[in-house]
MMTF fields as JSON, N, C-alpha, C and O atoms, coordinates in Angstrom:
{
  "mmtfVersion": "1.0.0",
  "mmtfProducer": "UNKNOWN",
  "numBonds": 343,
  "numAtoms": 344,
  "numGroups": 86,
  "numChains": 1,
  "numModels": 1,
  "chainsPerModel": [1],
  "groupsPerChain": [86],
  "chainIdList": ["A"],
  "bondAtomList": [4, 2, 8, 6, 12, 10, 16, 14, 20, 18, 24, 22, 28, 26, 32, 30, 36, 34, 40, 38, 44, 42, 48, 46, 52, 50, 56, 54, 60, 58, 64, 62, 68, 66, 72, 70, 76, 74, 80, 78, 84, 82, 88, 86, 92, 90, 96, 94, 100, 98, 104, 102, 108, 106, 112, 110, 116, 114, 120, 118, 124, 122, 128, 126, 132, 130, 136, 134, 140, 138, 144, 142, 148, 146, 152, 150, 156, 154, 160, 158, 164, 162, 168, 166, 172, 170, 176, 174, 180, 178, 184, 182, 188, 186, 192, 190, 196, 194, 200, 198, 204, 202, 208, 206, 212, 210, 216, 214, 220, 218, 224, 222, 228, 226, 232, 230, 236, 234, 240, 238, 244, 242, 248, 246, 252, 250, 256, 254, 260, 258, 264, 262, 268, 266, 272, 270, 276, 274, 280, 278, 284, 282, 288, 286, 292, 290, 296, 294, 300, 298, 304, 302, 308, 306, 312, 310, 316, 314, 320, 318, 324, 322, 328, 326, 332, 330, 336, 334, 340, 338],
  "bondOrderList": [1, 1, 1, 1, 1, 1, 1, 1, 1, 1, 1, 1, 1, 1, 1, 1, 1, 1, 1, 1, 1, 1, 1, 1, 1, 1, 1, 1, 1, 1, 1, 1, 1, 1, 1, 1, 1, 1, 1, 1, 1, 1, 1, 1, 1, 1, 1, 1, 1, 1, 1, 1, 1, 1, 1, 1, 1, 1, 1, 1, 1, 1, 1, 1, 1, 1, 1, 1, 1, 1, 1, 1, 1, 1, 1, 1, 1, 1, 1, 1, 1, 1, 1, 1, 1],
  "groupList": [{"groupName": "UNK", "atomNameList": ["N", "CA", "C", "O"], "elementList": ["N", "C", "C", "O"], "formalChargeList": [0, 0, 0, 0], "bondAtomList": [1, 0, 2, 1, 3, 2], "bondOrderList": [1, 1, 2], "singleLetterCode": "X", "chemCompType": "L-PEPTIDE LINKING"}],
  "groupTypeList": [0, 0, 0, 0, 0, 0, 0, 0, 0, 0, 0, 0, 0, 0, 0, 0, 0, 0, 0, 0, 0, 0, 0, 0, 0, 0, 0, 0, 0, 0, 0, 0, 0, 0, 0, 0, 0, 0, 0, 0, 0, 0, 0, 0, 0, 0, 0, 0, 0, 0, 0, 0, 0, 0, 0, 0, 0, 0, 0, 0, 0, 0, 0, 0, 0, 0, 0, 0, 0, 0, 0, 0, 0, 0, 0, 0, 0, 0, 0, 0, 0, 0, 0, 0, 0, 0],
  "groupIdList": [1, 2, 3, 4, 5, 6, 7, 8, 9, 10, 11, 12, 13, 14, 15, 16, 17, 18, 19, 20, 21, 22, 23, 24, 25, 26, 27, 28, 29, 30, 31, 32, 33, 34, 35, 36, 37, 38, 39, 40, 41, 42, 43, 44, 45, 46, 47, 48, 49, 50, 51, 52, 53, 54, 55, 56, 57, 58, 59, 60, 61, 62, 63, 64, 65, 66, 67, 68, 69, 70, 71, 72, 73, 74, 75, 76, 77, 78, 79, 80, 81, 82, 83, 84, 85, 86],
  "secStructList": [7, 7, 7, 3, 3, 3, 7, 6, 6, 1, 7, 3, 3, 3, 6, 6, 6, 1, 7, 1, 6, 6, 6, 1, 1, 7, 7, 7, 7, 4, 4, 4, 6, 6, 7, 7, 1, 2, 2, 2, 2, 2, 2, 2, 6, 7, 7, 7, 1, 1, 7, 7, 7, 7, 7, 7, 6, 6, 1, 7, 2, 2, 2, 2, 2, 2, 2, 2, 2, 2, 2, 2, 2, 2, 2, 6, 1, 7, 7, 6, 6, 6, 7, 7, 7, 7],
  "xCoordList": [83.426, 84.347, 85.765, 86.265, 86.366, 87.853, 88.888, 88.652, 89.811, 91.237, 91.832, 91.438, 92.551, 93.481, 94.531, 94.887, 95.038, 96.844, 97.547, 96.992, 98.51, 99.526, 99.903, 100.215, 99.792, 100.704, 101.965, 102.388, 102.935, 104.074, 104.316, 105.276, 103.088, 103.322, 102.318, 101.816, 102.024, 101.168, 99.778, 99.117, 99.176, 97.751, 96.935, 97.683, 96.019, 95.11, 94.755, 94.511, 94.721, 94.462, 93.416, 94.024, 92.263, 91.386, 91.627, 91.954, 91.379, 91.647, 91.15, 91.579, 89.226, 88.46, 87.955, 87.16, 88.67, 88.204, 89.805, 89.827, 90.59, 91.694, 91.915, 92.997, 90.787, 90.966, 91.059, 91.505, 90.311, 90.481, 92.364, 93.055, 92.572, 94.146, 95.13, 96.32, 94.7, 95.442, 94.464, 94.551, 93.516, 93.309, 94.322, 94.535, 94.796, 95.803, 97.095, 97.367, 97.665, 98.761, 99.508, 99.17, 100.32, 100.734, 101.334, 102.179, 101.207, 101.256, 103.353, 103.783, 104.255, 105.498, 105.701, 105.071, 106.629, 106.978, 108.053, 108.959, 107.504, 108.432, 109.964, 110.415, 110.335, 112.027, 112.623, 113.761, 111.642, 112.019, 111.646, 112.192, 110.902, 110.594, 112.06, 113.014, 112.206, 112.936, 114.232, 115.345, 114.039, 115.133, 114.915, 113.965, 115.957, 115.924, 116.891, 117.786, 116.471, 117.291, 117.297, 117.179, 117.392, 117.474, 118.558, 118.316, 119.46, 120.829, 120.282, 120.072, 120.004, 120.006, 118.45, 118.653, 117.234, 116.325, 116.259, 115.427, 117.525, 118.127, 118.804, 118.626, 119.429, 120.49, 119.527, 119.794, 118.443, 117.513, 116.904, 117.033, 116.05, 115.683, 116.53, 116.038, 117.524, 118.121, 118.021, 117.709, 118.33, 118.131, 119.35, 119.539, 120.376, 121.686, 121.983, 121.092, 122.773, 123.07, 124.59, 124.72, 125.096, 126.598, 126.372, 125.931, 126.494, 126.413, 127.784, 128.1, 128.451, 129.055, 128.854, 128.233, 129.209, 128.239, 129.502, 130.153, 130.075, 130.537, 130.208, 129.229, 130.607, 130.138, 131.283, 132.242, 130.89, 131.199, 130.538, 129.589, 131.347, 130.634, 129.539, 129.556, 128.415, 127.146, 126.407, 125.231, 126.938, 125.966, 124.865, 124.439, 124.452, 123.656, 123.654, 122.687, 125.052, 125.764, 124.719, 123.794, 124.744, 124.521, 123.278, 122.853, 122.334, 120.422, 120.559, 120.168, 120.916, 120.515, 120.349, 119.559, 121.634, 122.474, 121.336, 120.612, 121.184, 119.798, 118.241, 117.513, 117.831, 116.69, 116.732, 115.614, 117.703, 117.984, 117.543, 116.955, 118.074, 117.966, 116.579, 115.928, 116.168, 114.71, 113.709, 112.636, 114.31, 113.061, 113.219, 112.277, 114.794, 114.88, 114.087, 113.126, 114.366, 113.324, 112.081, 111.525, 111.219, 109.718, 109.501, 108.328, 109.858, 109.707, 109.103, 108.197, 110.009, 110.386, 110.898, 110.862, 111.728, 112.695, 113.991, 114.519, 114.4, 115.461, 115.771, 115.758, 115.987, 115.777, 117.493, 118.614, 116.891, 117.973, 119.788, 120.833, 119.563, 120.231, 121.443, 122.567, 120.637, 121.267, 122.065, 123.084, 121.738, 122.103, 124.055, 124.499, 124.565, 125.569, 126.123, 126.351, 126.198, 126.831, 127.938, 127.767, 129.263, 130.553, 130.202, 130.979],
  "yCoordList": [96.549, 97.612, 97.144, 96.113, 98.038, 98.032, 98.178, 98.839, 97.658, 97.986, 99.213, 99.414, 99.84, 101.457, 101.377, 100.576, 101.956, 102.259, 103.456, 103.922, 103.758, 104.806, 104.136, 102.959, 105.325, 105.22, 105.682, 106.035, 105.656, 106.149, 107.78, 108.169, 108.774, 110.042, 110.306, 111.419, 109.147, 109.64, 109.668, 109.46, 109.82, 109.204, 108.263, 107.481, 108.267, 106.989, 106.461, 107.126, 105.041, 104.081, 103.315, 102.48, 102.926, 102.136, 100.623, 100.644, 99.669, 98.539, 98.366, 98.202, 98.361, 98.633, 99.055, 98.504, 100.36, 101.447, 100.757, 100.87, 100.259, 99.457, 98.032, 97.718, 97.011, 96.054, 95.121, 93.978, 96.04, 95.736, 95.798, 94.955, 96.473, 96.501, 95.68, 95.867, 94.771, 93.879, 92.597, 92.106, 91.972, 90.948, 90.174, 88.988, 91.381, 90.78, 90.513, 89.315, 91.083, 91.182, 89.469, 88.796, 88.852, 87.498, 87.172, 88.035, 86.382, 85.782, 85.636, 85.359, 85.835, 85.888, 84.761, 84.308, 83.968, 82.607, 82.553, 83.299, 81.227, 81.467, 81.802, 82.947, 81.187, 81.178, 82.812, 83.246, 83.373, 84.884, 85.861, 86.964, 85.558, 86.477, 87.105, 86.329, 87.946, 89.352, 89.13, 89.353, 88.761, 88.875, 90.689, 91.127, 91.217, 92.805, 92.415, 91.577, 93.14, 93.202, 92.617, 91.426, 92.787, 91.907, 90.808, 89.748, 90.878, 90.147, 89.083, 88.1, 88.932, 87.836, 87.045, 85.834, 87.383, 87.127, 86.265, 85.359, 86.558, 86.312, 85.162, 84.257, 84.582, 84.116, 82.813, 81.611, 83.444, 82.122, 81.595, 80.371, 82.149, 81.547, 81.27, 81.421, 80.951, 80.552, 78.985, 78.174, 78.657, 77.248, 76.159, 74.945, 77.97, 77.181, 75.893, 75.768, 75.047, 73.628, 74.383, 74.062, 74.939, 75.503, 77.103, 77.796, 77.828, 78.492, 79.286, 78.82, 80.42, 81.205, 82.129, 82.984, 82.527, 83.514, 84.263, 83.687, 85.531, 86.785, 87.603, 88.263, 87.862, 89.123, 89.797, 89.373, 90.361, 90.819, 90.301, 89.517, 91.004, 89.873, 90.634, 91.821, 89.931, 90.667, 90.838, 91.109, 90.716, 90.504, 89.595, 89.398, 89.01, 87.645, 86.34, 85.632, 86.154, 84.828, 83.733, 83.355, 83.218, 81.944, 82.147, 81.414, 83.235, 83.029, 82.949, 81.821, 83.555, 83.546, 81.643, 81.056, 81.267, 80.099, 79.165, 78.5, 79.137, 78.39, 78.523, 77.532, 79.779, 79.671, 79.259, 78.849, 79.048, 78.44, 77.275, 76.808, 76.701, 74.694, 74.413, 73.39, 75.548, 75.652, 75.632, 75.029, 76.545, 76.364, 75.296, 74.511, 74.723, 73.55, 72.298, 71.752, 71.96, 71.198, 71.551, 70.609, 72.76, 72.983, 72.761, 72.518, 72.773, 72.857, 70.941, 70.497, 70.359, 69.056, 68.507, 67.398, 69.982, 69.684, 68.702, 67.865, 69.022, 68.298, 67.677, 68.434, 66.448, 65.669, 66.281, 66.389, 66.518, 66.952, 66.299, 66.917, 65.157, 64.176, 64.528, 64.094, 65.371, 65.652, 66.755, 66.977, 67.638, 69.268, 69.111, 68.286, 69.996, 69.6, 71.485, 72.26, 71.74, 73.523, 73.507, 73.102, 74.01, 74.228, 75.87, 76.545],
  "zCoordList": [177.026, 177.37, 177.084, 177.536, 176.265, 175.827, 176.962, 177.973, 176.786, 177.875, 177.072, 175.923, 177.521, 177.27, 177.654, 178.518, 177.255, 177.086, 176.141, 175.145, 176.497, 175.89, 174.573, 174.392, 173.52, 172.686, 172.955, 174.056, 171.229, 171.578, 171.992, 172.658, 171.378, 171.706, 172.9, 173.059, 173.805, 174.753, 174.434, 175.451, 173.561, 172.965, 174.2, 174.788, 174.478, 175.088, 173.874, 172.867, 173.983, 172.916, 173.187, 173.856, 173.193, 173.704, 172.524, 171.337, 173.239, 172.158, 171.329, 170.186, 172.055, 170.952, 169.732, 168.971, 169.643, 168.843, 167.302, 166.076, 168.083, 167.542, 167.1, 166.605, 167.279, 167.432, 166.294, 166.387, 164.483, 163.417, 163.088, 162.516, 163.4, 163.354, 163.792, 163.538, 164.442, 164.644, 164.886, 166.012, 163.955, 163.501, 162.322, 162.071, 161.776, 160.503, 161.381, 161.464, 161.83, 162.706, 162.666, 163.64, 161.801, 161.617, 163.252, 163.488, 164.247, 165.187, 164.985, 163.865, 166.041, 165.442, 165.765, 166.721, 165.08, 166.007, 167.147, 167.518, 167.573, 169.536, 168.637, 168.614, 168.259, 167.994, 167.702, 167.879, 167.295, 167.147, 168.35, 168.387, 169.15, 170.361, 170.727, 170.668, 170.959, 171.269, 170.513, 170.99, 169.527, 168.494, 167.671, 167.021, 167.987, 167.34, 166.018, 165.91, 165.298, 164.004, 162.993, 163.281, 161.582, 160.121, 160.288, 159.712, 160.834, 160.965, 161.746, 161.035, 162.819, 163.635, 162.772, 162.695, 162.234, 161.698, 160.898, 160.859, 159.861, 158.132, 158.968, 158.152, 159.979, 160.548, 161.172, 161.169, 161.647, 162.143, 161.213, 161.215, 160.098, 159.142, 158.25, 157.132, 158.235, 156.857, 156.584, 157.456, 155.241, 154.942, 154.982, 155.061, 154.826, 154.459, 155.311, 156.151, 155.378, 155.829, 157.083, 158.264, 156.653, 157.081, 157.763, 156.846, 158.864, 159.155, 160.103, 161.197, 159.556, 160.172, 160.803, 160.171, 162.302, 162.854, 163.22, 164.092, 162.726, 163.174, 164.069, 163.722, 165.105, 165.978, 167.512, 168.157, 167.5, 168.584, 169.817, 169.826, 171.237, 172.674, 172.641, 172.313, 173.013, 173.236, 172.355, 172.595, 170.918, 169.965, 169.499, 168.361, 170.839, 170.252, 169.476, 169.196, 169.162, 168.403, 169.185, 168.466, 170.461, 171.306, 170.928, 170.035, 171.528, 171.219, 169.874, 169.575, 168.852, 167.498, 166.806, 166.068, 167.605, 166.963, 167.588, 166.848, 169.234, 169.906, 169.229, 169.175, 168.747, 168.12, 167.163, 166.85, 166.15, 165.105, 164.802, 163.827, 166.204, 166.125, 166.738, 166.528, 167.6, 167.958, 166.867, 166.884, 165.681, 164.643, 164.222, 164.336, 163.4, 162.599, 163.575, 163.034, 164.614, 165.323, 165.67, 166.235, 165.549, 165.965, 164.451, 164.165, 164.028, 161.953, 161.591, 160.886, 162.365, 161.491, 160.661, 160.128, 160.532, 159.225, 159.697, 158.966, 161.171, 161.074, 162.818, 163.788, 162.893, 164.272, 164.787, 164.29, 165.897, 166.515, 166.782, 166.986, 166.689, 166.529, 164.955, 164.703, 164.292, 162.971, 163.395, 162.741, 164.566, 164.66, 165.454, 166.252, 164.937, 165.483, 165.671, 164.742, 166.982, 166.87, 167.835, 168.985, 167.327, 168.156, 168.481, 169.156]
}
């Protein structure tokens, strides 16, 4: 027996009847959890070495800039010791 829930127009959804649909579903990584938007995304994954972050208050500058060094260290790309953020 499946668990149920609302869709977005109110629908009952049973999981079951759903559950091929999200076998593909790519797993997101921690560093992006409740990151909204292309901007802050493009901003965590980037490769660049040098990073400028523009924004306004409240725009997410500090989490973007923290998940950042979260990936470069869950990655192994780079020992923290290397990370340096003003």
């Amino acid at each position: 027996m499946g668990t149920t829930g609302r869709g977005v127009d109110g629908e009952v959804i049973a999981s079951s009847e759903h559950a091929d649909c999200m076998e593909n579903v790519p797993e997101q990584p921690r560093w992006l959890e409740g990151i909204k938007g292309e901007h802050g995304t493009r901003l965590i994954e980037s490769d660049r070495r040098v990073i400028k972050v523009l924004a306004g208050p409240g725009a997410g500058k500090t989490t973007c800039l923290k998940r950042r060094v979260l990936r470069l260290v869950d990655t192994a790309r780079v020992k923290r010791a290397q990370i340096f953020a003003s």
